[in-house]
N, C-alpha and C positions, 0 to 999 in steps of 0.2 A: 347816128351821130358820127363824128369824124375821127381819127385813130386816137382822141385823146385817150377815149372812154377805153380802148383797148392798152395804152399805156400806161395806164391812171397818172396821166397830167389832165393838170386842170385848163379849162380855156381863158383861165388868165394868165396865161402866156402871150395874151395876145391884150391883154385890159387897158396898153393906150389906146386902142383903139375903140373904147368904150365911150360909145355918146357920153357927155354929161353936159350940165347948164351950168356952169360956175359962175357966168355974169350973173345970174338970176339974184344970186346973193340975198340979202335979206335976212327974216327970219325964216325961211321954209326951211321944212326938215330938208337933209340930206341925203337922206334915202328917198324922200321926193321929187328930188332933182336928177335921181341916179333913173326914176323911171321915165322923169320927164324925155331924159334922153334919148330914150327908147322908142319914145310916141310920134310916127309922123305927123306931121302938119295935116288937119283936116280928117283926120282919121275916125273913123265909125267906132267909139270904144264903149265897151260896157265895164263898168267897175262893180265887183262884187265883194258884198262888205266893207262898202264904202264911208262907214262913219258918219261922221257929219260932214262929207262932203269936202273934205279941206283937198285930198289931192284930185278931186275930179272936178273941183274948181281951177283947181292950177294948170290942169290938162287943158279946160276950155279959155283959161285966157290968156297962155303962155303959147299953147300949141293950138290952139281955133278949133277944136276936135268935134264931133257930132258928139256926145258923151251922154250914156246913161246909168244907172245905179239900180243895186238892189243892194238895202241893208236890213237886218232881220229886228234890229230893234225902234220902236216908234219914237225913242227919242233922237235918234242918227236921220230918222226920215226927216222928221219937222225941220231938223237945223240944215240939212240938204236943203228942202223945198224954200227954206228962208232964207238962200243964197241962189235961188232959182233956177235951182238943180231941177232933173226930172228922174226923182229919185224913186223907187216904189219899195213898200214891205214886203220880204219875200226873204225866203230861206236856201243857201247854196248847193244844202244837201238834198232836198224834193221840189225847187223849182225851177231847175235847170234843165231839164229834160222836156219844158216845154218850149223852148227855144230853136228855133229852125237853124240847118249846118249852115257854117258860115255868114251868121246874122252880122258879124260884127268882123272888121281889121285888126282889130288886139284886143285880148280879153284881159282884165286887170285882177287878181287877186294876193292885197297888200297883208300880208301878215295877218292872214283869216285861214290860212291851210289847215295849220296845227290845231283852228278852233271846229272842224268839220267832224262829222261823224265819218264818212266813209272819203278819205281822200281819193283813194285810187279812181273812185268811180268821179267824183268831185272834175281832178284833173282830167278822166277822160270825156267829160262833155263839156268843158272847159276847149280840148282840141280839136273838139267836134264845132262847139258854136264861134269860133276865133281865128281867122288865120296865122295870128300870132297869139300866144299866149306871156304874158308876164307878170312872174311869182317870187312873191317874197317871204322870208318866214326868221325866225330867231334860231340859231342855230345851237341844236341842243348837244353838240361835239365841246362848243368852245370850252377853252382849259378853264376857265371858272370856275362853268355847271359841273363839269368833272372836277374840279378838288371841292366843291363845296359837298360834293358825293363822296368823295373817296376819303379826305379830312375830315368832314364835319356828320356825315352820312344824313344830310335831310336835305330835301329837296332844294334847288336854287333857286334864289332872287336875285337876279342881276337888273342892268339899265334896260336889257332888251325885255327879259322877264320878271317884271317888277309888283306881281302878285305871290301871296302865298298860294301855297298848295289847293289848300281849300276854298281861296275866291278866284283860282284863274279859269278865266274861259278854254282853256288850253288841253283838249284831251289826247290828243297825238303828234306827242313831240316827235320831231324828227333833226337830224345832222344833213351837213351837206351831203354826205355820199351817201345816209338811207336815201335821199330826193332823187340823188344821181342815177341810184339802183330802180326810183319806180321809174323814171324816164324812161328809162330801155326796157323796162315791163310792159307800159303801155303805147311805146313804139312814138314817143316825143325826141325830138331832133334838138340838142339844143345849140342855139344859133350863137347867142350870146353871155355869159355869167360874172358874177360880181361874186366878191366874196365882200361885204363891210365890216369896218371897225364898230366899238360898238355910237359911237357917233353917227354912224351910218355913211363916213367915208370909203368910197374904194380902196383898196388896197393894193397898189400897179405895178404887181414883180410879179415874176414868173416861178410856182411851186407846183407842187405833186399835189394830189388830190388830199392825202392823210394830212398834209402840212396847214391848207384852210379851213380842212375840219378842225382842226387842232383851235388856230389862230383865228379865224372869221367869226364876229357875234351875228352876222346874218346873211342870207345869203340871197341875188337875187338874178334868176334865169330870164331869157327870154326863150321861147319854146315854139315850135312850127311840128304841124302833125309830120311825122316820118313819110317821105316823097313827095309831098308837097311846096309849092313854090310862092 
């Protein structure tokens, strides 16, 4: 990565320069639009933990993308295939290693990090199968989570985390700077980053790494294996 990671500024220092679609307008989420940005025209993508398909339909008809899907629940499949998705049942943590390096131009995983058994390993066949990678996740820094801890001492429910304890799919939370720390663990470059409000707008000032932690409800990287072009 480039001296931010050595000064801990963040590289939104730079986030006017961050794609976004704001004509797209509508009702798509805004965190949809922040990755739509991100996705070139025509681009080979695989979305992992895609739901029922709602942003890797927006990929194929905003951005004309080659797009495909793995989501691990039978109900996320059916509503993909019934928007003519080519979507398959499949799990992020044991079916990813079947996937040949660089199958794919960008690999997609939206706010499925946190629900993974083994992230690290997750993320690294993630920059194995992807020449680009883009991750998004709820950031468990924001000053919310932390007073709803420190005031109330039980776990949080916010807009971004909006299960209790005991029905979220959610077993490893992380912050923007744990994310930041595995990046340089597993030798990920990051290209581009967002810090979102919790509406899932950017936020396009320039601060220190602890300042988004702080402030961001999520956060969302674009990622390139280290030396790679």
């Amino acid at each position: 990565m480039s001296g931010a990671q050595k000064t801990d500024i963040a590289p939104w220092q730079a986030t006017e320069a961050l794609p976004r679609a704001d004509a797209e307008g509508g009702t798509t989420r805004v965190d949809h639009l922040v990755v739509l940005g991100l996705v070139p025209p025509g681009a080979r993508v695989l979305d992992i933990g895609c739901g029922d398909g709602t942003l890797l339909a927006l990929l194929r008809d905003r951005r004309g993308v080659d797009g495909r899907g793995i989501e691990l629940s039978r109900e996320g499949v059916n509503a993909c295939l019934a928007r003519g998705l080519p979507v398959i049942q499949g799990d992020a943590d044991t079916d990813l290693a079947n996937y040949p390096d660089d199958a794919f131009d960008v690999v997609v995983l939206s706010q499925t990090i946190q629900a993974t058994r083994n992230p690290k390993i997750v993320l690294e066949h993630l920059l194995r199968i992807g020449r680009q990678v883009i991750i998004s996740f709820p950031n468990f820094g924001h000053w919310r989570v932390r007073a709803e801890l420190a005031f109330r001492g039980r776990m949080p429910m916010t807009e971004i985390l909006p299960e209790a304890w005991y029905e979220t799919p959610n077993i490893h939370h992380c912050t923007i700077r744990d994310f930041v720390g595995l990046c340089r663990i597993v030798g990920a470059k990051i290209e581009t980053a967002a810090a979102l409000d919790a509406s899932g707008r950017p936020m396009r000032f320039s601060m220190p790494w602890w300042f988004w932690n702080l402030i961001g409800a999520q956060g969302v990287f674009l990622l390139r294996r280290d030396g790679t072009r």
